[in-house]
C-alpha positions in Angstrom: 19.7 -19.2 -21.7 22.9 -17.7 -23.9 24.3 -14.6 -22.0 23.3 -13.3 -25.3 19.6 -13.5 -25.0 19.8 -12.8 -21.1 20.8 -9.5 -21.7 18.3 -8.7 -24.3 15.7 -10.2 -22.0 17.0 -7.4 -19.5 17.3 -4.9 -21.8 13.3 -5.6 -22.8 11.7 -5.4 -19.5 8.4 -5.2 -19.9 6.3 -2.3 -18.8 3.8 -1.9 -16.8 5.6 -4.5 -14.5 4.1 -7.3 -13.4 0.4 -9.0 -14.9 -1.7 -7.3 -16.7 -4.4 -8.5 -15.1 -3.1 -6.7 -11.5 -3.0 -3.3 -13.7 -6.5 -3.6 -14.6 -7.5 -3.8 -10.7 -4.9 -1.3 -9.7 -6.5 1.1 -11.9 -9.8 0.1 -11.0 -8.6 0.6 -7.4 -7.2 4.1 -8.2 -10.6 4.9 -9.6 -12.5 3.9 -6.3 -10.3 6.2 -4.0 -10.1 8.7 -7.0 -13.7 9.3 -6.1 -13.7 8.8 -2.0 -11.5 11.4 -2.4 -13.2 14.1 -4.5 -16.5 13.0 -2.4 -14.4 14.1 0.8 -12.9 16.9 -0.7 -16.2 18.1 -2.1 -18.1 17.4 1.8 -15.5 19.2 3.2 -16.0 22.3 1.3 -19.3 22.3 2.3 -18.4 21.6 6.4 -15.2 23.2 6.7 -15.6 23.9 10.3 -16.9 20.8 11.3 -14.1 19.0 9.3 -11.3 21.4 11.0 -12.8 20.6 14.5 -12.8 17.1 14.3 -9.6 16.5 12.1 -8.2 17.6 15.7 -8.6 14.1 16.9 -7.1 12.4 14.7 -3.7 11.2 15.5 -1.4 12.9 13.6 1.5 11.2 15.0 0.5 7.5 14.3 -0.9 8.9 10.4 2.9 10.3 10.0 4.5 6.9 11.6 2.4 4.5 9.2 3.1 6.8 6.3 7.2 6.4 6.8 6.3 2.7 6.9 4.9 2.4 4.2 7.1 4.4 2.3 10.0 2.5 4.2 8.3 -1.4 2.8 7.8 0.2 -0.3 11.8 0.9 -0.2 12.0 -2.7 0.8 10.1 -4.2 -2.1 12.0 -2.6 -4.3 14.6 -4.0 -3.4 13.3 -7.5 -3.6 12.4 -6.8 -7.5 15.7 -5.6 -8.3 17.5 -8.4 -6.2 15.5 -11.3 -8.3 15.8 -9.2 -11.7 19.7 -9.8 -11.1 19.2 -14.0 -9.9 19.4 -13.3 -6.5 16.6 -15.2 -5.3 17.4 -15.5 -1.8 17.9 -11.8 -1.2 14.6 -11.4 -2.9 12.5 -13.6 0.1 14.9 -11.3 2.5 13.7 -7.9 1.3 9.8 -9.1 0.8 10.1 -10.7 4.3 11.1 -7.4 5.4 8.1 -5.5 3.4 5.9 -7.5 5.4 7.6 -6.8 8.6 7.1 -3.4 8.2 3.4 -3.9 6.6 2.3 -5.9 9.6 3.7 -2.8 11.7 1.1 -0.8 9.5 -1.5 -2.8 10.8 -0.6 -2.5 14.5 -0.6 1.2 14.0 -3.8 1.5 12.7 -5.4 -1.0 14.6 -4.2 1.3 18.0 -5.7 4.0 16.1 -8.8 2.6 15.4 -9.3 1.0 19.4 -8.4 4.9 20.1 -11.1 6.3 18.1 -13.7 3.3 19.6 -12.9 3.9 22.8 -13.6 7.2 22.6 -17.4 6.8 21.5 -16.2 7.7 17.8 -17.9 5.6 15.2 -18.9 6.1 11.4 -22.1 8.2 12.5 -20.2 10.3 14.8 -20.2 13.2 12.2 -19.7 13.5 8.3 -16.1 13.4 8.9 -15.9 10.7 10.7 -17.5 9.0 8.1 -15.0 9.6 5.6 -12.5 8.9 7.8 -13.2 5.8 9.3 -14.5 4.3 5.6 -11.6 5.4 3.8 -8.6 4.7 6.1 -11.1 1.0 7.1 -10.7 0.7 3.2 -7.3 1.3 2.9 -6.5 -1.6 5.4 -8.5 -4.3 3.8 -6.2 -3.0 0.7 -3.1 -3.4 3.0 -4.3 -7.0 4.4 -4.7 -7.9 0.7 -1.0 -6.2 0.2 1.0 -8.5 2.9 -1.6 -11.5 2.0 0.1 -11.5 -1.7 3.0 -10.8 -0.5 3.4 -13.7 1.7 1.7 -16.0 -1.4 5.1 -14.6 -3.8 7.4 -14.8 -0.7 6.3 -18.5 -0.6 6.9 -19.6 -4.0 10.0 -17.6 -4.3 11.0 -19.7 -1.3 10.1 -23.4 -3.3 12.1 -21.4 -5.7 9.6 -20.4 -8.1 11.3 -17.5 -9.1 14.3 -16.5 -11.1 16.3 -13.9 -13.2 14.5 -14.9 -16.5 10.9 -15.2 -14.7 9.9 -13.3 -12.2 6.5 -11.9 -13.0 4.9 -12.5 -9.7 7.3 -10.8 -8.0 6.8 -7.5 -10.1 2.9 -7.9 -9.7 2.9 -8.5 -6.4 5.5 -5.0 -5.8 3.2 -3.4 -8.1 0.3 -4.1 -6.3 2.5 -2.7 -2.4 3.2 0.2 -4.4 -0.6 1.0 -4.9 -1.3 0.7 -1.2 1.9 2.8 -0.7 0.2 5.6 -3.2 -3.3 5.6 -2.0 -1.8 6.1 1.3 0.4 9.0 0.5 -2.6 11.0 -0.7 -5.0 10.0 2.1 -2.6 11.0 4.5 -2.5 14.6 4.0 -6.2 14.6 3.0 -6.9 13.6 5.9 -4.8 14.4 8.8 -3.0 17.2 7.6 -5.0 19.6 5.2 -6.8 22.0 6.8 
């Protein structure tokens, strides 16, 4: 490729990045916590008390730990994109091996945090809120598992070298997909642990 065209290929990034096809589920993913969210935020309006009294056992600590995580891999993964948008292919595996390093530390949060809430008899019928909050933050880590499971599939092929400055698609969709995760996160947090 002529330096010519590379740099018009640079200058034309396409946008959304990534597939298409990995927009259509992200906002079809948006959608789904779009309306666990207004569903909580409508219950909770209706049991404020009971909501208040039991968002006190929640760890607040390990909600703020995997939130600076996740902000921290999302940090990382941009890296990566930018790192094989410039032909640096080798610094890209770096910084997505890092974003799962920091995922998988996600996972081992929450997965204390669940054991914590089993082990104290708290379950989904506990209460309304605990409902909520076991569903949606359970549903968030299946998202999360999916996140580092994709991420390991473009780490891979970016390792065989299967990526490079002129294509690099699956890099971009697989960011943009760890950015969603990152999002939904962000908002659940506060919903969650925080606003009372």
């Amino acid at each position: 490729m002529s330096e010519t065209n590379l740099t018009q290929n640079q200058n034309r990034e396409e946008y959304p990045p990534g597939d298409l096809v990995i927009w259509i589920f992200i906002y079809a993913e948006l959608l789904v916590f779009g309306v666990l969210f207004l569903a909580y935020a409508f219950s909770r309006s209706n049991n404020l008390e009971l909501f208040n009294e039991s968002q006190k056992l929640v760890n607040q600590e390990a909600g703020a730990l995997n939130t600076l995580i996740l902000i921290t891999s999302s940090y990382f993964v941009v890296r990566a994109v930018a790192a094989i948008r410039e032909g640096r292919a080798e610094q890209c595996g770096h910084w997505l091996l890092a974003t799962m390093i920091t995922g998988s530390g996600f996972i081992v949060v929450k997965l204390y945090e669940f054991s914590e809430k089993f082990g104290a008899g708290i379950s989904l019928s506990t209460n309304t809120f605990f409902t909520y909050y076991l569903s949606m933050t359970a549903f968030h880590f299946m998202h999360v598992v999916l996140g580092l499971i994709i991420l390991a599939a473009v780490w891979f092929k970016n390792r065989r070298g299967g990526y490079s400055q002129e294509d690099h698609m699956g890099v971009e969709t697989g960011a943009s997909y760890w950015h969603m995760v990152d999002l939904v996160w962000i908002i659940l947090f506060p919903l969650v642990y925080v606003i009372r």
